[in-house]
Structures are given as structure tokens and as C-alpha cells.
C-alpha positions in Angstrom: 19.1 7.0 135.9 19.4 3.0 136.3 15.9 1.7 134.4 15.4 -2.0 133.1 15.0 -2.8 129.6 13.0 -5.4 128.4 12.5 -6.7 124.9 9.7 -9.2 125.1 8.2 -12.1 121.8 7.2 -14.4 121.1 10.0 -17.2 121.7 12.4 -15.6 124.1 12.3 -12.4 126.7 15.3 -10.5 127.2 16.2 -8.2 129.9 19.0 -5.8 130.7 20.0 -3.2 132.8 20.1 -0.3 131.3 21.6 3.5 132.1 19.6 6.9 130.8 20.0 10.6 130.7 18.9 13.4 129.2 16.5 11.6 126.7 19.1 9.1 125.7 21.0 5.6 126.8 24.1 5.9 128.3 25.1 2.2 128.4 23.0 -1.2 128.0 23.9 -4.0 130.2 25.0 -7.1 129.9 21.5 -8.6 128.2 19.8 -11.9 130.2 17.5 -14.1 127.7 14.8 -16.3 128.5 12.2 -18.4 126.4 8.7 -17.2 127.5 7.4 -21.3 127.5 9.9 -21.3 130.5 7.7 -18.6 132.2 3.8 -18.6 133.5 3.9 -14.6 132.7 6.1 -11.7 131.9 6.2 -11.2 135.9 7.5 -14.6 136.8 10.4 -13.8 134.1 10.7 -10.1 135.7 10.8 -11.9 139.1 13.8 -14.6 137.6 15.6 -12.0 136.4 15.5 -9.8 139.5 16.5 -13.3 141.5 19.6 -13.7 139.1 20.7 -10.2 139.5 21.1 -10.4 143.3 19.5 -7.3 144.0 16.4 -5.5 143.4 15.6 -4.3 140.2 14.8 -0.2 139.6 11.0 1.4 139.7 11.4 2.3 136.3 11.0 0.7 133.2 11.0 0.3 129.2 9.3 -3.0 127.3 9.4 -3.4 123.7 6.5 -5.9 122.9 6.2 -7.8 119.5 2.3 -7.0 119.3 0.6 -3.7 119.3 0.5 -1.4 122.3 -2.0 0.9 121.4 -4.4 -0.8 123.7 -4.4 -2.0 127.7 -4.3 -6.0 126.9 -1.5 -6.4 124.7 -2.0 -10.5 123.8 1.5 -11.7 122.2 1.3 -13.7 118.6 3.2 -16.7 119.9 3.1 -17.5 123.3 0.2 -17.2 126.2 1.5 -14.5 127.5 -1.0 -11.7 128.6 0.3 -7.7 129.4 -2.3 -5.3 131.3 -0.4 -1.5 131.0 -2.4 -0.9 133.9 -1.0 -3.5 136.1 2.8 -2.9 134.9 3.1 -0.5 138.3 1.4 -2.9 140.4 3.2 -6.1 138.7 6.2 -5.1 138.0 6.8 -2.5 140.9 7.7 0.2 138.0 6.3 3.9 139.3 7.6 5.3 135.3 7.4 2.5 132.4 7.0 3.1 128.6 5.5 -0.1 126.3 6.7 0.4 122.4 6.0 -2.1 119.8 8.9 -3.9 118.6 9.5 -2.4 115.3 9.3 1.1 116.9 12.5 0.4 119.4 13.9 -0.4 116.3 13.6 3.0 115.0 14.6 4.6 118.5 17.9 2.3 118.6 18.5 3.5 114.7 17.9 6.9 116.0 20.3 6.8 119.4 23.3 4.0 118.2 26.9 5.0 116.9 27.8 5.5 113.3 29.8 2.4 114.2 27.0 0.5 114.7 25.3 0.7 111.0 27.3 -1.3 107.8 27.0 0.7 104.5 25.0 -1.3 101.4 24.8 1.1 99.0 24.2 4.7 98.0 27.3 7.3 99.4 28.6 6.2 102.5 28.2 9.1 104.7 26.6 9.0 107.9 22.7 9.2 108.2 21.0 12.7 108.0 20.7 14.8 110.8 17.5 16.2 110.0 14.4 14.8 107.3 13.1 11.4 107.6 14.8 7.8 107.4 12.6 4.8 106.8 13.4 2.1 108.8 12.6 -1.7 106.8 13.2 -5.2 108.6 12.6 -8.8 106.9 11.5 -11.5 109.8 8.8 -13.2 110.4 6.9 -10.4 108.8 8.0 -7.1 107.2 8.5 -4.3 109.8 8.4 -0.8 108.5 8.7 2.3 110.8 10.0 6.1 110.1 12.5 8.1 112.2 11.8 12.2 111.8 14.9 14.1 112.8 14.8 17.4 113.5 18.2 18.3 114.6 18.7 16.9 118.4 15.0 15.7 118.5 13.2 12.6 116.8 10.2 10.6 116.6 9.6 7.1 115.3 6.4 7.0 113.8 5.2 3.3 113.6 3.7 2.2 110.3 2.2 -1.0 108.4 4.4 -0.5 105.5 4.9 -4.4 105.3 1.0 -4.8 104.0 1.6 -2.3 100.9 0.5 -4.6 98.2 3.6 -6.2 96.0 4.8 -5.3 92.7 6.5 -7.7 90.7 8.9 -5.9 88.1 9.6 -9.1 85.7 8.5 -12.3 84.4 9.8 -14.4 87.6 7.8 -11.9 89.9 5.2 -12.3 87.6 5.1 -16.4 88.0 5.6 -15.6 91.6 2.8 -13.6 92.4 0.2 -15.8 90.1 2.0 -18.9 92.7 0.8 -16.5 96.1 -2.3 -15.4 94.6 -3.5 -18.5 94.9 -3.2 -18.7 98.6 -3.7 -15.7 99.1 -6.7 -12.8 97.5 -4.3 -9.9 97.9 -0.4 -10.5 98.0 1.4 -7.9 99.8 5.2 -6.9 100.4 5.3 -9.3 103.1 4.7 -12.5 101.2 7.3 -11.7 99.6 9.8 -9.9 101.8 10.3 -11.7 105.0 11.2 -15.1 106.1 8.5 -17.3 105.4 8.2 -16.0 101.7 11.1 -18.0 100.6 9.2 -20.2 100.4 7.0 -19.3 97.9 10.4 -17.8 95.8 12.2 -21.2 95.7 8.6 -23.3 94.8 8.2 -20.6 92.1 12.0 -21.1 90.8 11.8 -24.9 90.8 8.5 -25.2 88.9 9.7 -22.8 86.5 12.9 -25.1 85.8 10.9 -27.7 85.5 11.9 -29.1 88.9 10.7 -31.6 91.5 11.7 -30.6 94.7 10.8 -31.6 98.3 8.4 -29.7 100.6 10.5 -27.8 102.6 9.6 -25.2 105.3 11.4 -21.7 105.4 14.1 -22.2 107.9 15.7 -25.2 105.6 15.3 -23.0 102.4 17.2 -20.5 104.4 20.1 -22.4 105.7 20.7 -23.6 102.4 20.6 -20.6 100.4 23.3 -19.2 103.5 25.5 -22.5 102.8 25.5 -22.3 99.9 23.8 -26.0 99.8 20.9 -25.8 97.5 21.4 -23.9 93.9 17.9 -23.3 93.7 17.6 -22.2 97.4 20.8 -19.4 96.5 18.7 -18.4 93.6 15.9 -18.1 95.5 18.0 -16.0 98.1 19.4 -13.7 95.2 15.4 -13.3 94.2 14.6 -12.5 97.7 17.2 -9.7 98.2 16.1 -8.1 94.8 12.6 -7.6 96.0 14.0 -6.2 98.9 15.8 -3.6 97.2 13.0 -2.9 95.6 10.5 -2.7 98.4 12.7 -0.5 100.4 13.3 2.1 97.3 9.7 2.3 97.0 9.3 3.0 101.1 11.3 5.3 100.7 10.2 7.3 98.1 6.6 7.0 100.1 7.9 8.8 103.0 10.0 11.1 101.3 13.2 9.8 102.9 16.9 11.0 102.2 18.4 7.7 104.0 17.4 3.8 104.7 18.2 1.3 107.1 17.9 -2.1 106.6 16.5 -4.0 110.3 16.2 -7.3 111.7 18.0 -10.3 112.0 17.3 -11.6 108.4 18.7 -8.7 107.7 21.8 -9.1 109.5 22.0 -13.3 108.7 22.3 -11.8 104.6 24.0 -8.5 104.7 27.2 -10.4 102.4 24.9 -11.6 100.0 22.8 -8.0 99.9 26.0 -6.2 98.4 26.6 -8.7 95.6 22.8 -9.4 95.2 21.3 -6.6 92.9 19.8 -4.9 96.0 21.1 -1.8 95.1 20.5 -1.8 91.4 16.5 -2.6 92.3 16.6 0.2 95.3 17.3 2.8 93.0 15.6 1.6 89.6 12.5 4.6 90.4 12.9 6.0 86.5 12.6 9.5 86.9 13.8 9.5 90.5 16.9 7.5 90.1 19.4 9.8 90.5 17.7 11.1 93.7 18.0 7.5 95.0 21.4 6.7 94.0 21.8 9.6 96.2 20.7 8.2 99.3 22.4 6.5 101.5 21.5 2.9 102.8 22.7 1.0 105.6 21.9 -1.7 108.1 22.1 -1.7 111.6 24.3 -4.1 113.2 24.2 -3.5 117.1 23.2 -7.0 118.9 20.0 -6.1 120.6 18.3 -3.3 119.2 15.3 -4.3 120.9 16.7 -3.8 124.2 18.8 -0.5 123.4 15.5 0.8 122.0 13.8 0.2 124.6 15.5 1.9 126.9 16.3 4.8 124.6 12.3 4.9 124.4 12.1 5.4 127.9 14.5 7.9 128.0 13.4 10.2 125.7 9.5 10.1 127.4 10.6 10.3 131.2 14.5 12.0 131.1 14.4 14.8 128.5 
């Protein structure tokens, strides 16, 4: 069954066509991307993309949207974009469509991708666990969290809000850190921490503790120059952020009584190098009494170039083609 798979946020929409059976994706086209300022709605970009195909595009479809879905009006974080579930048949000329948040197609592309398409981090590299639970974890803009139950040949991704568990510093530099956040904000959560913009707050909390005067500079600089290698205090801060990572995903893990984690997200994928050589792993499995049941798990990250898309499509396929 030809379907189209759509993977919408808020900077850029991408579409593809994809091909389902029997509750999984057979093969994801070649993906088209847009940026959503370009487009008056998500139909006008539905309309482009049919236009650019050449022909007309198949009644049936699968969105992953980076909002909640739970309810009809689905209002996206960073552009004007508006999506009525009960005007996707009429709009979009789709008689079957499925609407997943963006986290969750993660977990259905974790669940449906080759072996080949994961990198091992740490832990025993064996494949992922046919049955039992694998927590799903991806630094971005915010901290994604989802779980994958696998029950032989059946799943479910159970979407969560894991990022907003509060954070727990495990030494003296957390410590500093955490005292810097708190002051912005009441509660600090994983999040502040663990995803993009909380670099920030890391390198700030590095420099000051050097004694250090250091320019105001926004996440995306700290970022290329901890990559580049540029900054020394920007790498530190880099090192510091993959620590807490490790540590935030052993404690997911241990929450949802996982035997495996994946590591999600484009963050993820930009510092996979550095996550090997970091300390991740030594943090991911520091659980005192349960670290020999950690070392035990595996832990990977998944590598395939639109999850997004392949998840959407896989989400449609196991709701309309089992």
C-alpha cells in the first residue's frame, strides 16, 4: 500500500512517499523538505509537494507533528501553522490518516528500522530485545522521552514527559550548575540540562567557576565550538553535557524497567564520537546497587536519516495494515 509520510515542525516539513504492509514500512521514498514560513498551511505544502511529484498523491496518510495530538487543533511551537484532525480528510483528500507526536514516530522508527541502522555506545553490543521495554531518550530543543513495549512481533510506543523529571546533579559542578538554573528557573528539570539550549547554562557555569569572563553567546555557537573543537571551555562544557546524559538516560531506564536504550535526535547523532570517549557510559550505569544490571544493558543510537518520516509511516501501518 503506497501512503505519504509526512514529518511536520516547526522550521521545515518533510514529505515522502512511503510503501506499507502488513503493519510495517516496506520502503521510504526519496524525502522532499520544505520550511513551513515558505507555506500559508500544511495544505499549501501538501498541495507543493503533490505539484512536484507530477502526479496525485494517495488517499492515505501518516503525519508526525512536533506538538501534541491528543486533541483536534494541534497549534505547532514555532510557526503559524494550524492542524484540524477533522479536516485532514477533507484538506488533504486522505480517506485513512494517522497524526503521532514527533517523539512517538521516533519510537515506531526505533521499533521497525534494521539493526544496521542503530550505532552501539555502550553496554554489550547485541541487538535490541525482542520482547520487554526499551526507553527511547532524544536531546533537541527539548528532551524527548518515549517507551517501546515489545512483545514478540507486536509493539507500542507509549509517549511520555520523561524530559520534565526534575534534575539531579551528582557532583560539585552539577551542584554550581543547578544553583546557576535555579535562578531562572523555580524547578530545574532534566531538560535544562539535557538538550540543546542547556549548554548554555553548562559553559556559563564552567567559566564562572574558572574565574572566567566570557562573552554572551547563544546555544548554537556554544555548540559549534565544543564540535570544532574551538572553544576549551565550550568542549568542557560538551564533555559535562554528555555526562548528564548518561546519567539521565540510566535513570529512565531504570524508571521504566528497561533492558535496552536508544539514544534519539539529531544532537544525538551531531555527538555520537564524543558520547563514547565522554563518560556517558560510566554515568549510565553508576545506579549503586543496580550497576551490574545496567552494565548489562545494551545502549545504542539510531542513525537512520529521517526517523520522523519512517515513523510516520510505520505508524500508519501498524493502525490501518495489520
Amino acid at each position: 500500500m503506497e501512503i505519504v509520510a509526512a514529518d511536520i515542525g516547526g522550521t521545515h516539513a518533510r514529505f515522502a512517499i512511503a510503501e506499507v504492509e502488513n503493519g510495517r514500512v516496506v520502503k521510504l521514498g526519496e524525502p522532499v523538505t520544505m520550511k513551513t514560513a515558505d507555506h500559508a498551511s500544511l495544505q499549501t505544502a501538501y498541495q507543493a509537494f503533490e505539484a512536484g511529484l507530477g502526479r496525485p498523491l494517495p488517499r492515505a496518510l501518516g503525519i508526525a507533528v512536533a506538538s501534541p495530538v491528543a486533541n483536534d487543533v494541534i497549534r505547532l511551537t514555532n510557526n503559524p501553522w494550524i492542524i484540524r484532525k477533522s479536516l485532514i480528510t477533507e484538506r488533504l483528500n486522505a480517506d485513512q490518516w494517522v497524526v503521532v507526536n514527533d517523539f512517538g514516530a521516533v519510537g515506531h522508527a526505533v521499533a521497525q528500522v534494521p539493526d544496521s541502522d542503530f550505532i552501539h555506545l555502550c553496554g554489550p553490543d547485541t541487538p535490541l530485545p525482542s520482547e520487554g521495554i526499551t526507553t527511547i531518550c532524544g536531546p533537541g530543543t527539548g528532551l524527548g522521552v518515549a517507551q517501546l513495549l515489545r512483545n514478540r512481533d507486536r509493539y507500542q510506543v507509549l509517549e511520555t514527559e520523561g524530559g520534565h523529571m526534575d534534575f539531579a546533579p551528582l557532583d560539585g559542578i552539577e551542584d554550581a550548575l543547578l544553583k546557576r538554573l535555579r535562578k531562572t528557573f523555580t524547578r530545574v528539570s532534566a531538560e535544562r540540562v539535557v538538550a540543546g539550549p542547556g549548554i548554555v547554562a553548562i559553559y556559563e557555569t564552567l567559566a564562572e567557576m574558572e574565574g572566567r569572563s566570557v562573552p554572551s553567546r547563544d546555544d548554537r555557537t556554544i555548540w559549534t565550538e565544543a564540535i570544532d573543537g574551538t572553544d576549551s571551555i565550550a568542549l568542557a562544557a560538551l564533555d559535562r553535557f554528555c555526562l548528564a546524559l548518561g546519567a539521565v538516560a540510566g535513570d529512565l531506564a531504570l524508571a521504566q524497567g528497561a533492558k535496552a536504550v536508544v539514544i534519539a535526535g539529531g544532537l544525538g547523532f551531531r555527538i555520537k564520537d564524543r558520547l563514547v570517549r565522554s563518560g556517558f557510559d560510566q554515568r549510565f550505569v553508576a545506579k549503586g546497587r543496580f550497576q551490574t544490571m545496567m552494565a548489562a544493558m545494551p545502549v545504542k543510537l539510531i542513525t537512520h536519516p529521517q526517523p520522523g518520516l519512517f515513523g510516520a509511516a510505520a505508524a500508519f501501518a501498524q493502525e490501518h495494515t495489520q
